[in-house]
C-alpha positions as CSV (number, residue, x, y, z in Angstrom):
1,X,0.0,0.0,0.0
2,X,1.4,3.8,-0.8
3,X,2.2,5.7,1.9
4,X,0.1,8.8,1.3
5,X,-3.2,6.7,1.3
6,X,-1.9,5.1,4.7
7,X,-1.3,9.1,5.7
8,X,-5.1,9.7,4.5
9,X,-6.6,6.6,6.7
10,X,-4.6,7.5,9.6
11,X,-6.0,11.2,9.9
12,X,-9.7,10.0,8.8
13,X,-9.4,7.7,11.6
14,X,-8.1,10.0,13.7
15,X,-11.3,12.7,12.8
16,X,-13.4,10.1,12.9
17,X,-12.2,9.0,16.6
18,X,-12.1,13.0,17.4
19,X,-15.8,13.5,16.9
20,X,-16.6,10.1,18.5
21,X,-17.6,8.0,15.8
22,X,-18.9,4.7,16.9
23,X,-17.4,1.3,15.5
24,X,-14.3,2.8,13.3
25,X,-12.8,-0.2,10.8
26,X,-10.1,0.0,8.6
27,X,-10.2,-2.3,5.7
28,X,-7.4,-2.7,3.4
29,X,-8.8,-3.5,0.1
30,X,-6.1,-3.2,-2.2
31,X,-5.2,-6.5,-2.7
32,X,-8.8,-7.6,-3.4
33,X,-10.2,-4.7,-5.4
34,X,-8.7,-1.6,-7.7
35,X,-11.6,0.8,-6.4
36,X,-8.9,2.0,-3.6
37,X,-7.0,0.6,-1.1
38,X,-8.6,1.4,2.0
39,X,-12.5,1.7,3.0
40,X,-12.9,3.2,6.7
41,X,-16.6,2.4,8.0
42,X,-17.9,4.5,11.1
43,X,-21.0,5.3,12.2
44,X,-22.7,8.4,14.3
45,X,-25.6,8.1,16.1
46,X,-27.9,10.5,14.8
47,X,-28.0,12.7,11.5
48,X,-26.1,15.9,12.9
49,X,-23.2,13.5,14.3
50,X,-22.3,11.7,10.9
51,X,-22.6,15.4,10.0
52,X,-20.1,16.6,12.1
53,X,-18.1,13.3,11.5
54,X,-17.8,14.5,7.8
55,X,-16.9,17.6,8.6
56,X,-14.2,16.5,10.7
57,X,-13.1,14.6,8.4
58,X,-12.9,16.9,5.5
59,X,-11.4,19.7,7.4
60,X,-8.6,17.7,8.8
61,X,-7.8,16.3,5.6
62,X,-8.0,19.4,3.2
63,X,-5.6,21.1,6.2
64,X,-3.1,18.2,5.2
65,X,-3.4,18.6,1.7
66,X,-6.0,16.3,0.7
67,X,-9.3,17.2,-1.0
68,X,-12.0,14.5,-2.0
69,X,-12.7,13.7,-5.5
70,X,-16.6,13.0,-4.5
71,X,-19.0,13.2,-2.0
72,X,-22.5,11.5,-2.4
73,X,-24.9,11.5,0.5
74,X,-24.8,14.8,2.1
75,X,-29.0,15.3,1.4
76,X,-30.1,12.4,3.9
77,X,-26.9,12.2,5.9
78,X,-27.7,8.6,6.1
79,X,-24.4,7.3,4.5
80,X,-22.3,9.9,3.0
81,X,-19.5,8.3,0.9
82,X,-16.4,10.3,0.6
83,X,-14.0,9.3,-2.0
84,X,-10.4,10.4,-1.8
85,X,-9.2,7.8,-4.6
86,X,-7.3,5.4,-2.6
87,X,-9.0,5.7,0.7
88,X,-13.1,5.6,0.8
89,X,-14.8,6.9,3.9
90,X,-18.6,5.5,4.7
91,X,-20.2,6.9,7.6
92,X,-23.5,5.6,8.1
93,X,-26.2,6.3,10.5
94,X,-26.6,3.4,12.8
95,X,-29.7,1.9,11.1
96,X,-28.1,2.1,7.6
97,X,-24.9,1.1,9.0
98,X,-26.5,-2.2,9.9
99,X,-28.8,-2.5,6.8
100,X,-25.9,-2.2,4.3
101,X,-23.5,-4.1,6.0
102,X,-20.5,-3.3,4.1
103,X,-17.9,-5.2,6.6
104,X,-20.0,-8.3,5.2
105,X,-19.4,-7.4,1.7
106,X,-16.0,-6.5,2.4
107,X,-15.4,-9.7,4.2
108,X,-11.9,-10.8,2.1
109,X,-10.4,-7.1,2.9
110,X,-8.2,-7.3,5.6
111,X,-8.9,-5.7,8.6
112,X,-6.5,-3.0,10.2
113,X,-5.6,-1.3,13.3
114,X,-5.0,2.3,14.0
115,X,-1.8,1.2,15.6
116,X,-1.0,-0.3,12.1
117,X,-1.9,3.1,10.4
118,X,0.6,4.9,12.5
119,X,3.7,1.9,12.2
């Protein structure tokens, strides 16, 4: 895996964690999938949390440099996808979290610890 998308999952963990997101994974998906090569799945607990999770997120990676190159999802704040190329960040509401079940779908990524991000 490159360094910079390690340096893009460890602060959009870290945002994440910051704003208390609930449940953070870290999937590496790299070796499994060419869509990128880490998905981070969160959660918040209501609509204005996985607000302020995104927000988090965004700020703290645009003041290191990195600027996504989509966001869907910001209408329902249900499950806003933001795509920064090689790192994806899903945070769901609870419900959707649980309806969607991407760990499920993402079963053959590997999972990943923040202590691994930071190594």
């Amino acid at each position: 895996m490159n360094n910079t998308a390690k340096e893009m999952a460890r602060l959009a963990y870290e945002a994440l964690e910051d704003k208390k997101a609930e449940d953070i994974k870290i999937l590496e998906i790299g070796n499994i999938s060419i869509i990128a090569d880490y998905f981070i799945i969160a959660n918040g607990t209501n609509a204005s949390q996985v607000q302020a999770l995104v927000d988090n997120v965004q700020d703290l990676l645009g003041k290191n440099g990195y600027n996504p190159k989509r966001v869907e999802g910001l209408r329902t704040a249900s499950w806003i996808l933001l795509d920064y190329g090689d790192v994806v960040i899903h945070v769901f509401s609870k419900e959707d979290r649980l309806f969607y079940d991407l760990e499920r779908i993402w079963r053959d990524g590997t999972s990943v610890s923040k202590e691994q991000l930071e190594a």
